[in-house]
C-alpha positions as YAML, in Angstrom:
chain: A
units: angstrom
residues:
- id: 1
  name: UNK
  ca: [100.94, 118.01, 74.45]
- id: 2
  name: UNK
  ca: [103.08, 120.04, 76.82]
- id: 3
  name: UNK
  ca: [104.01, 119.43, 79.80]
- id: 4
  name: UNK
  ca: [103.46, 122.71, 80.80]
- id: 5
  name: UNK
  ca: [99.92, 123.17, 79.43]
- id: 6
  name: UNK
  ca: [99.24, 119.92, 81.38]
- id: 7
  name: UNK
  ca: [100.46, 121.13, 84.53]
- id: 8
  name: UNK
  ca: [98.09, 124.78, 84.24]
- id: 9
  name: UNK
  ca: [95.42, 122.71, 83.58]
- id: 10
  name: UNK
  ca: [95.63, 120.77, 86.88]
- id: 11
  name: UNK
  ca: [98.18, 122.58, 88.56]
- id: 12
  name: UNK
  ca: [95.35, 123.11, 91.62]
- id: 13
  name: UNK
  ca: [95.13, 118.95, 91.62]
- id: 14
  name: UNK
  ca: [98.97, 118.35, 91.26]
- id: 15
  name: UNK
  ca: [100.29, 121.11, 94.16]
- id: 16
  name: UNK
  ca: [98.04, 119.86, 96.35]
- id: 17
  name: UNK
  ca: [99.09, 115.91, 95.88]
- id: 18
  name: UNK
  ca: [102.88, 116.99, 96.53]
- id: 19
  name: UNK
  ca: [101.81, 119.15, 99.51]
- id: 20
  name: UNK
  ca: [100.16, 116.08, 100.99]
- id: 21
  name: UNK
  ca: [103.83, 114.20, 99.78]
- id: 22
  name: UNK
  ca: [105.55, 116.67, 101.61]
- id: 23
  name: UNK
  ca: [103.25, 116.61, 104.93]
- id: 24
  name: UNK
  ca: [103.78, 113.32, 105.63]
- id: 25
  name: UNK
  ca: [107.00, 112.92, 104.84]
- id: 26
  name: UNK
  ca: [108.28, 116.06, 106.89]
- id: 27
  name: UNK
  ca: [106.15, 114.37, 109.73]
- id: 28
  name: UNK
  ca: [107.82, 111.19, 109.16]
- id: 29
  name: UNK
  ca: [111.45, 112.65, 109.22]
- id: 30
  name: UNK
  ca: [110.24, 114.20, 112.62]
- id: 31
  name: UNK
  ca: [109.40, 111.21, 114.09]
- id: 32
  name: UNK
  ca: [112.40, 109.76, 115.29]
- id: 33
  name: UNK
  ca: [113.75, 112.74, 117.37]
- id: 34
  name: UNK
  ca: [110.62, 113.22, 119.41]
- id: 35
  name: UNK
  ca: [110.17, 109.50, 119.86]
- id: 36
  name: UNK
  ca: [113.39, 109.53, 120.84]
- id: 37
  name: UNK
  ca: [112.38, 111.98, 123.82]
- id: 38
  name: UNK
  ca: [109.56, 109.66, 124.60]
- id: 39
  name: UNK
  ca: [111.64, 106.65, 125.16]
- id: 40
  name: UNK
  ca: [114.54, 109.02, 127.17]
- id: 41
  name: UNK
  ca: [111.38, 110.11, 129.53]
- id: 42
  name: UNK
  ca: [110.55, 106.69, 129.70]
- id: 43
  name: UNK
  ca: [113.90, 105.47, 131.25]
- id: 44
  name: UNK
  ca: [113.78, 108.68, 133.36]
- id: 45
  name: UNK
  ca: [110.51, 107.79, 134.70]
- id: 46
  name: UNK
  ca: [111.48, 104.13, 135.57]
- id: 47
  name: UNK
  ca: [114.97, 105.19, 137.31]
- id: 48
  name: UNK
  ca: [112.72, 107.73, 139.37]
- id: 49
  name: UNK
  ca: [114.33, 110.98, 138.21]
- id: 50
  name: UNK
  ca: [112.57, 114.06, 139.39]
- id: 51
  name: UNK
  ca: [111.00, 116.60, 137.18]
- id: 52
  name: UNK
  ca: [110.30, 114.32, 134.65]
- id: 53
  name: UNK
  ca: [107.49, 115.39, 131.96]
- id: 54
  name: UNK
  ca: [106.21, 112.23, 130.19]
- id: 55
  name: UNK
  ca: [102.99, 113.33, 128.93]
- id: 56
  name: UNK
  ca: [104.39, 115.80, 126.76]
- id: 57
  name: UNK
  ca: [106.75, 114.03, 124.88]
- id: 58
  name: UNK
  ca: [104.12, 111.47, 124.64]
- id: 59
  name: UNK
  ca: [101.52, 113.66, 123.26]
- id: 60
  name: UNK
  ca: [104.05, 115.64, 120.68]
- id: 61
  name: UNK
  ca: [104.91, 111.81, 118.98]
- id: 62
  name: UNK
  ca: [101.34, 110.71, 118.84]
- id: 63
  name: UNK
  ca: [100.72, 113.96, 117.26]
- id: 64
  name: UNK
  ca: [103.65, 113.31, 114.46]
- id: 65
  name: UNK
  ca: [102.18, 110.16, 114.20]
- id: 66
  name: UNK
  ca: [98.79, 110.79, 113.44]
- id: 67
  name: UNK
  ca: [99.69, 113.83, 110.98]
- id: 68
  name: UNK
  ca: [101.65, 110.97, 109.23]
- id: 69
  name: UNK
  ca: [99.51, 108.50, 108.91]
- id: 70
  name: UNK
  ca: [96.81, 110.64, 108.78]
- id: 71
  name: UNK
  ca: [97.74, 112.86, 105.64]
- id: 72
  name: UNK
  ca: [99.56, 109.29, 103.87]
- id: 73
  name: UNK
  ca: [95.72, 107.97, 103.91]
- id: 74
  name: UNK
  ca: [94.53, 111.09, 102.49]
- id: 75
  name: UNK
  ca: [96.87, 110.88, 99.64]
- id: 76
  name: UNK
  ca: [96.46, 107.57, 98.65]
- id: 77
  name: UNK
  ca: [92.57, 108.07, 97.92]
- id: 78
  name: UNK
  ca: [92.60, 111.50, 96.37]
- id: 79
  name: UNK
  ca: [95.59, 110.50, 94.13]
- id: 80
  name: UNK
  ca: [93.83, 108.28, 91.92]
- id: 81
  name: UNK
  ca: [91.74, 110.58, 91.04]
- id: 82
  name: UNK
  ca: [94.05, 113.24, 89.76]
- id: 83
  name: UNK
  ca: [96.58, 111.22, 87.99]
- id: 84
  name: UNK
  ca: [93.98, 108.56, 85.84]
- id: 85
  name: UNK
  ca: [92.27, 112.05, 84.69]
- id: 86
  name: UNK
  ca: [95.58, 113.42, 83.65]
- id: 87
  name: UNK
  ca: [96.20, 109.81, 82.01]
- id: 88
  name: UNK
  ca: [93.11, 110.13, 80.03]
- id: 89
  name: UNK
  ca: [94.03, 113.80, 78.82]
- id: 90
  name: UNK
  ca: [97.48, 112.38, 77.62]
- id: 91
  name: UNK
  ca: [96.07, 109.28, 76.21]
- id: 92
  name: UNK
  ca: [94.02, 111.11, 73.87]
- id: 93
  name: UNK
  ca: [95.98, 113.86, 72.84]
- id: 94
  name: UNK
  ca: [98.65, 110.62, 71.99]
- id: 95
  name: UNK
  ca: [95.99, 109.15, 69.64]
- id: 96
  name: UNK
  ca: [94.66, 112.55, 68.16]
- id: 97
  name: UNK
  ca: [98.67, 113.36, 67.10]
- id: 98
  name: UNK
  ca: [99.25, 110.00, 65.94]
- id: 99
  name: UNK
  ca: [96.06, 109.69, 63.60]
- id: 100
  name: UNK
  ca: [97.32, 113.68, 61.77]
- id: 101
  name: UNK
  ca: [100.98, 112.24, 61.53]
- id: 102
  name: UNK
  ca: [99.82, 109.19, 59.89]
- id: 103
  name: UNK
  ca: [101.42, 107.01, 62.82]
- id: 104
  name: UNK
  ca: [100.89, 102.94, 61.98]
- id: 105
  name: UNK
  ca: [98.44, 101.88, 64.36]
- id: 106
  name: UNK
  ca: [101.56, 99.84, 66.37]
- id: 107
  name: UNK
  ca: [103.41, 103.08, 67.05]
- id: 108
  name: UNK
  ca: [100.37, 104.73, 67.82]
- id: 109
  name: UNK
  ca: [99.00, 101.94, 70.66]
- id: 110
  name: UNK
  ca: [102.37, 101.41, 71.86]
- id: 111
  name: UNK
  ca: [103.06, 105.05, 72.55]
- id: 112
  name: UNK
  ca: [99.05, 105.39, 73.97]
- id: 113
  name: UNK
  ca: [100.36, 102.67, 76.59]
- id: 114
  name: UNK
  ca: [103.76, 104.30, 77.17]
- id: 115
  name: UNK
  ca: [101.35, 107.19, 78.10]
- id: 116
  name: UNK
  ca: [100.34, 105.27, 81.31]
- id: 117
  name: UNK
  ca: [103.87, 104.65, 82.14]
- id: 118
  name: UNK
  ca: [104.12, 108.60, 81.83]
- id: 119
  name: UNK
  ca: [101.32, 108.66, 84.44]
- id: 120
  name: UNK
  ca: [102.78, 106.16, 86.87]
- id: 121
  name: UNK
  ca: [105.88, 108.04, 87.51]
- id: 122
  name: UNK
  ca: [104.05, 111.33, 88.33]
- id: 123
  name: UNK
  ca: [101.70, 109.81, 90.60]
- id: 124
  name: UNK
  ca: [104.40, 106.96, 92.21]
- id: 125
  name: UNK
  ca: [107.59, 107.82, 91.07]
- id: 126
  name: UNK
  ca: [107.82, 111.56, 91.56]
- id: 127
  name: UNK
  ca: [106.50, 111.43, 94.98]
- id: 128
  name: UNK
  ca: [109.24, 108.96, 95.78]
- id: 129
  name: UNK
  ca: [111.69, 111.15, 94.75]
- id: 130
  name: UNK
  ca: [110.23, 114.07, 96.83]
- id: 131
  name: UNK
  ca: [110.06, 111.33, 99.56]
- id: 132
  name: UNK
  ca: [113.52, 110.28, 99.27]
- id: 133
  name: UNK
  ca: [114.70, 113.60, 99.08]
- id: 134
  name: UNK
  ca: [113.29, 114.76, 102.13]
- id: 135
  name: UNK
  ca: [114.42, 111.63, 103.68]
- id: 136
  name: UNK
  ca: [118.01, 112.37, 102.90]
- id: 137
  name: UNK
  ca: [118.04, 115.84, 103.65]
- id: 138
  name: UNK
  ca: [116.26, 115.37, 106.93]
- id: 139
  name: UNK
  ca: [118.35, 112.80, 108.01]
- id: 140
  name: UNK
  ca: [121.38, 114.84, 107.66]
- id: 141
  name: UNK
  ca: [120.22, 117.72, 108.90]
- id: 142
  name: UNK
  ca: [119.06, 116.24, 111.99]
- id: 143
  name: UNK
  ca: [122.16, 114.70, 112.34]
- id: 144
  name: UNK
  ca: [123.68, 117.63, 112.46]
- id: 145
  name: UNK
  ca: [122.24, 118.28, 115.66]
- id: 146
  name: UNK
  ca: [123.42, 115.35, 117.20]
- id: 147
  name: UNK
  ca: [126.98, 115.71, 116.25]
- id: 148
  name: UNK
  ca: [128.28, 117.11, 113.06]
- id: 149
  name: UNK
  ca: [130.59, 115.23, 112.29]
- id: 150
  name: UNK
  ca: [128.07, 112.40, 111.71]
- id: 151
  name: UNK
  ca: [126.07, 114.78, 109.32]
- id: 152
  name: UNK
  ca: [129.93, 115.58, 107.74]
- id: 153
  name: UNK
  ca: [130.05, 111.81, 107.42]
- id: 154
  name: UNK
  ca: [127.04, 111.16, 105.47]
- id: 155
  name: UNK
  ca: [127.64, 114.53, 103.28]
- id: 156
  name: UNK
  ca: [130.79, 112.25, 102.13]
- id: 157
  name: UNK
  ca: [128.97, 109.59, 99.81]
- id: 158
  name: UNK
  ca: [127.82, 112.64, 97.80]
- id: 159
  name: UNK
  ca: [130.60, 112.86, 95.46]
- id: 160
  name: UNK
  ca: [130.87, 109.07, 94.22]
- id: 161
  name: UNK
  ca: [126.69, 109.72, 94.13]
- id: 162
  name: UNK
  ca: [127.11, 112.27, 91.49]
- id: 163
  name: UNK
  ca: [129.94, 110.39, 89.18]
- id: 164
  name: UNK
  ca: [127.99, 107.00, 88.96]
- id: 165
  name: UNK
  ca: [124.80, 108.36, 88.65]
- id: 166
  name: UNK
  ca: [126.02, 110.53, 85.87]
- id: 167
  name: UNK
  ca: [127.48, 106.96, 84.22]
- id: 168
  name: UNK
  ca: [124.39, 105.61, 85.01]
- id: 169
  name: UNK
  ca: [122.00, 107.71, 83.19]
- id: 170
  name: UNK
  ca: [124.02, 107.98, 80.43]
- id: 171
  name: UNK
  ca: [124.28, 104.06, 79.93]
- id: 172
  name: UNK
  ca: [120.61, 103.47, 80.95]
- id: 173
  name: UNK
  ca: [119.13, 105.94, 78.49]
- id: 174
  name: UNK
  ca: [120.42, 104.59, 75.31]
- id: 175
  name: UNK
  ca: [119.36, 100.83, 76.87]
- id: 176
  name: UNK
  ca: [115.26, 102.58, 77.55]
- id: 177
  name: UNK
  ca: [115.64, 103.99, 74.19]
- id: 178
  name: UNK
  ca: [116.45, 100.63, 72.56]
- id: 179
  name: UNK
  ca: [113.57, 99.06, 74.45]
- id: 180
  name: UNK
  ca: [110.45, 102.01, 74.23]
- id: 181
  name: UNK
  ca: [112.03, 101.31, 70.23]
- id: 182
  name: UNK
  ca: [111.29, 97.86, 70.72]
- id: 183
  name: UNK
  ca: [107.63, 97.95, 72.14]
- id: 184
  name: UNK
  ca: [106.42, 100.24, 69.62]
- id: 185
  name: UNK
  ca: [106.78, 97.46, 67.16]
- id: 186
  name: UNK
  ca: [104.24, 94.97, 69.17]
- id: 187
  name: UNK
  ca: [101.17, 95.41, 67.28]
- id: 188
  name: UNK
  ca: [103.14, 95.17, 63.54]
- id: 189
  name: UNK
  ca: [105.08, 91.59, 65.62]
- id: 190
  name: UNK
  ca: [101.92, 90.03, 66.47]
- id: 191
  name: UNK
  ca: [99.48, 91.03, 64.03]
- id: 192
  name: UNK
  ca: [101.78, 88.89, 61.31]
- id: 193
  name: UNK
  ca: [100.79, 85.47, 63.49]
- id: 194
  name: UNK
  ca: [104.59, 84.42, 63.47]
- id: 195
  name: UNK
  ca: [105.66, 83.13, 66.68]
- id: 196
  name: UNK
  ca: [109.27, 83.15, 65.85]
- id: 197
  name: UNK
  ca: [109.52, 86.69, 65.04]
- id: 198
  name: UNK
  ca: [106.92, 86.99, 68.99]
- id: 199
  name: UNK
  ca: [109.61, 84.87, 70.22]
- id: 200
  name: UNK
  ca: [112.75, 87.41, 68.60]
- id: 201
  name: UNK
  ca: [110.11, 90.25, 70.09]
- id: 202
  name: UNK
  ca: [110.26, 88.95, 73.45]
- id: 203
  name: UNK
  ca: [113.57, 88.13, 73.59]
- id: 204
  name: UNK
  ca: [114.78, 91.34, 72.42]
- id: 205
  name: UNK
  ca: [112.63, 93.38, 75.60]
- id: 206
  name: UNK
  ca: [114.37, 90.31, 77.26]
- id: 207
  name: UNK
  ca: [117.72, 91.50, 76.55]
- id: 208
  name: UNK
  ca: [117.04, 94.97, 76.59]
- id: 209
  name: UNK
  ca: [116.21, 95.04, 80.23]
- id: 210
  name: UNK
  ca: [118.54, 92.63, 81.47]
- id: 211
  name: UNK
  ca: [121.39, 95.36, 80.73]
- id: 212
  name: UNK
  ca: [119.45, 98.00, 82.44]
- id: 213
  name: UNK
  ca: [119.66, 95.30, 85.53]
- id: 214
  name: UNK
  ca: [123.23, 94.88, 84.97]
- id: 215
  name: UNK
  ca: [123.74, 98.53, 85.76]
- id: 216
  name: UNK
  ca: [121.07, 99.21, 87.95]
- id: 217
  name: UNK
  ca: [123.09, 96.04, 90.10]
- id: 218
  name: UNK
  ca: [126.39, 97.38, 89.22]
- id: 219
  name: UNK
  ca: [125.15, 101.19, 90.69]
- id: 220
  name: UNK
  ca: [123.52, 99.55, 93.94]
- id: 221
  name: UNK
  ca: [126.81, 97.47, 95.20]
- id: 222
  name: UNK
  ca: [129.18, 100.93, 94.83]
- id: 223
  name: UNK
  ca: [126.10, 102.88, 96.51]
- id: 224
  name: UNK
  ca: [125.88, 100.01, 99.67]
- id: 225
  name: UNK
  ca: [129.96, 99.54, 99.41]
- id: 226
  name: UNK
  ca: [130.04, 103.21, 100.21]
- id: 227
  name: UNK
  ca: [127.41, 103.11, 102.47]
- id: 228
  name: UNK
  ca: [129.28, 100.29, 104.52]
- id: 229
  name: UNK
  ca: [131.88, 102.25, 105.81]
- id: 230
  name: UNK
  ca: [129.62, 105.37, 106.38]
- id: 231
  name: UNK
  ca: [127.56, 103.28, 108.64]
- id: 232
  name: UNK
  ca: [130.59, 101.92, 110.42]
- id: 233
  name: UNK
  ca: [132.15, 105.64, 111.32]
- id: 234
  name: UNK
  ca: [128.76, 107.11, 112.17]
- id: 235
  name: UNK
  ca: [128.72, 104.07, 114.48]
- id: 236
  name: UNK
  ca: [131.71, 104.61, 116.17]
- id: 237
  name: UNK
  ca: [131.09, 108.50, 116.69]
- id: 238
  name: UNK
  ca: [127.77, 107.93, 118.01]
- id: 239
  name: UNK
  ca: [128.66, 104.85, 120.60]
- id: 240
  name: UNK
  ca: [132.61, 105.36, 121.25]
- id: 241
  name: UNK
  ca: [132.95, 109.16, 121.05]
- id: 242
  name: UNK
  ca: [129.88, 110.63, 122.13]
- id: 243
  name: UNK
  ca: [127.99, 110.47, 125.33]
- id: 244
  name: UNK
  ca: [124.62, 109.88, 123.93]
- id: 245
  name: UNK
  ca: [121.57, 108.83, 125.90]
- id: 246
  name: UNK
  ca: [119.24, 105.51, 124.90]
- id: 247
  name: UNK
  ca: [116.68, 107.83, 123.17]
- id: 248
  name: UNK
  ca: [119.61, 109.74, 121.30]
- id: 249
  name: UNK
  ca: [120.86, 106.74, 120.03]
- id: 250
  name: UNK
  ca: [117.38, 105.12, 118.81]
- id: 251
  name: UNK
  ca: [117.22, 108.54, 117.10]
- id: 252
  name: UNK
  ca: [120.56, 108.35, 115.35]
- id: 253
  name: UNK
  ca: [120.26, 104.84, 114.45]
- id: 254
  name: UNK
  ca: [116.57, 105.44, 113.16]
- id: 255
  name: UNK
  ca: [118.15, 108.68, 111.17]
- id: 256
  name: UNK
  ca: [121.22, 106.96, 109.70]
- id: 257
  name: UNK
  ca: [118.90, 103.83, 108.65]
- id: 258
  name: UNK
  ca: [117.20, 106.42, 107.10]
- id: 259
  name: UNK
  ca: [119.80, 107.87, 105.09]
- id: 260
  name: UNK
  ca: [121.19, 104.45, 104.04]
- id: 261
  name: UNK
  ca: [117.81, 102.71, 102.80]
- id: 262
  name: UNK
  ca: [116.73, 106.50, 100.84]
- id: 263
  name: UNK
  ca: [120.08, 105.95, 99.30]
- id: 264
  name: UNK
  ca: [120.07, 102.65, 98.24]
- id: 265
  name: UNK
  ca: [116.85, 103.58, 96.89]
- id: 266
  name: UNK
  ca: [118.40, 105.94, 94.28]
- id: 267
  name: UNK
  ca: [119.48, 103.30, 91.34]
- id: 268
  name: UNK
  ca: [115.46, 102.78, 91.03]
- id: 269
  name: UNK
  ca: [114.62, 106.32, 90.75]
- id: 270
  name: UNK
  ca: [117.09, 107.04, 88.20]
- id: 271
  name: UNK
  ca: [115.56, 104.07, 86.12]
- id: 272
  name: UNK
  ca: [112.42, 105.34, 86.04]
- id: 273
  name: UNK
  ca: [113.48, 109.33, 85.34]
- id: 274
  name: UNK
  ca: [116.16, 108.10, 81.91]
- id: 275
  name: UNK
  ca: [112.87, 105.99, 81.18]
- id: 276
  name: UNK
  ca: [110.25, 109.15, 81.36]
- id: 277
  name: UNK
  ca: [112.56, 111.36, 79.43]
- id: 278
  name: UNK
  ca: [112.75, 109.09, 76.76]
- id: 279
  name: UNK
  ca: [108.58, 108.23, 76.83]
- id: 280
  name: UNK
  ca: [108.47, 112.18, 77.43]
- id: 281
  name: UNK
  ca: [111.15, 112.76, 74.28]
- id: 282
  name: UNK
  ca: [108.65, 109.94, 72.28]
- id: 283
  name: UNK
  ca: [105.12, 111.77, 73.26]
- id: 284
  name: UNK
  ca: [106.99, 114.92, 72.61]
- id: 285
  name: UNK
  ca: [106.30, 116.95, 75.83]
- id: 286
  name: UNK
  ca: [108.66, 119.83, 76.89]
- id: 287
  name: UNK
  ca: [110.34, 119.38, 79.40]
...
């Protein structure tokens, strides 16, 4: 069951849910600068500056708008589709492996169900991580054209990034190991009717996951610590130093919120990737 093989047989189904990712996401990044024109023409409008076009501005953010929301409805009802076929392609070729490897039937349910987890981070998960990365790169890239110095700013947290997440993953996969371990032994824990060794089940998951919250907390307080005084300096270049307009500064402010929230976002996303490679390690699909 390769990952490969899975991907040429619905690679048609699979591009075409990240193009629509990527659609509205690009439109989303947009948003903020030409809104931020709409709100300048506004302002310009009510002071009673000459010249001033309104209705273009007006109709290029509606546009954005509607390609956003637009292509965001389209991929939530098509993607369905595509991934719970894909989950019933994996899901069988789980149970066909595990029935010619002689697999206990506990291993081989637990591993059928893992499947779906497999499933949920290419139809959530990976399009959150094409979302986030977008909204990163976007932010700082418009930012650039703001001021660089605010982009240089933001470019800064990249380097503490790297070293926890590498800590991270490293600490995280052994805990998703010890817990996908863990799980595979439900149906052999229940099907012996004692609820102390359910209770020693439970507890163990229990345990399990509260370390991967440990460091998943531990990762998220550096990231927002960092963040902190990012925010604070990108602040003071865009208020203090630069001569910005209103609409320049909603744009900065909506661009920089951007940046900090996608960020944030990262502990979760690195979760659920040390958690696929294992399930992906388990179902043994190369990756």
């Amino acid at each position: 069951m390769l990952l490969t093989k899975l991907f040429r047989k619905y690679y048609r189904s699979i591009l075409f849910a990240i193009s629509l990712v990527v659609i509205e996401n690009v439109a989303w990044i947009i948003e903020p600068t030409v809104f931020g024109k709409v709100i300048d023409a506004f302002i310009d409008k009510a002071v009673g500056s000459e010249g001033v076009k309104l209705i273009t501005p007006l109709i290029v953010w509606i546009g954005v708008f509607l390609t956003n929301s637009g292509v965001g409805a389209l991929r939530r009802a098509v993607d369905p589709k595509i991934y719970l076929t894909m989950f019933s392609h994996i899901a069988v070729q789980v149970a066909e492996t595990a029935n010619e490897r002689g697999h206990s039937v506990s291993k081989t349910v637990a591993r059928a169900e893992l499947s779906r987890e497999y499933i949920n981070f290419f139809q959530y998960r990976f399009p959150e991580i094409i979302e986030q990365s977008i909204a990163i790169g976007g932010a700082v890239i418009a930012l650039f054209f703001f001021d660089w110095r605010i982009s240089l700013s933001c470019l800064f947290i990249v380097l503490p990034l790297l070293l926890t997440t590498k800590l991270y993953i490293k600490k995280v996969m052994t805990l998703q190991g010890d817990l996908h371990d863990t799980k595979e032994e439900a149906f052999d824990i229940f099907s012996t009717k004692d609820i102390g060794k359910i209770k020693t089940y439970y507890q163990r998951i229990a345990k399990a996951e509260q370390k991967i919250a440990y460091w998943g907390a531990l990762n998220f307080g550096f990231i927002r610590t960092c963040l902190l005084g990012i925010f604070l300096l990108v602040l003071y270049i865009s208020i203090d130093i630069d001569d910005f307009t209103t609409g320049s500064i909603y744009s900065i402010v909506a661009y920089l919120w951007t940046f900090v929230t996608s960020t944030e976002y990262l502990p979760e996303l690195l979760e659920s990737s040390t958690a696929i490679r294992d399930i992906s390690r388990r179902l043994e699909v190369d990756e």
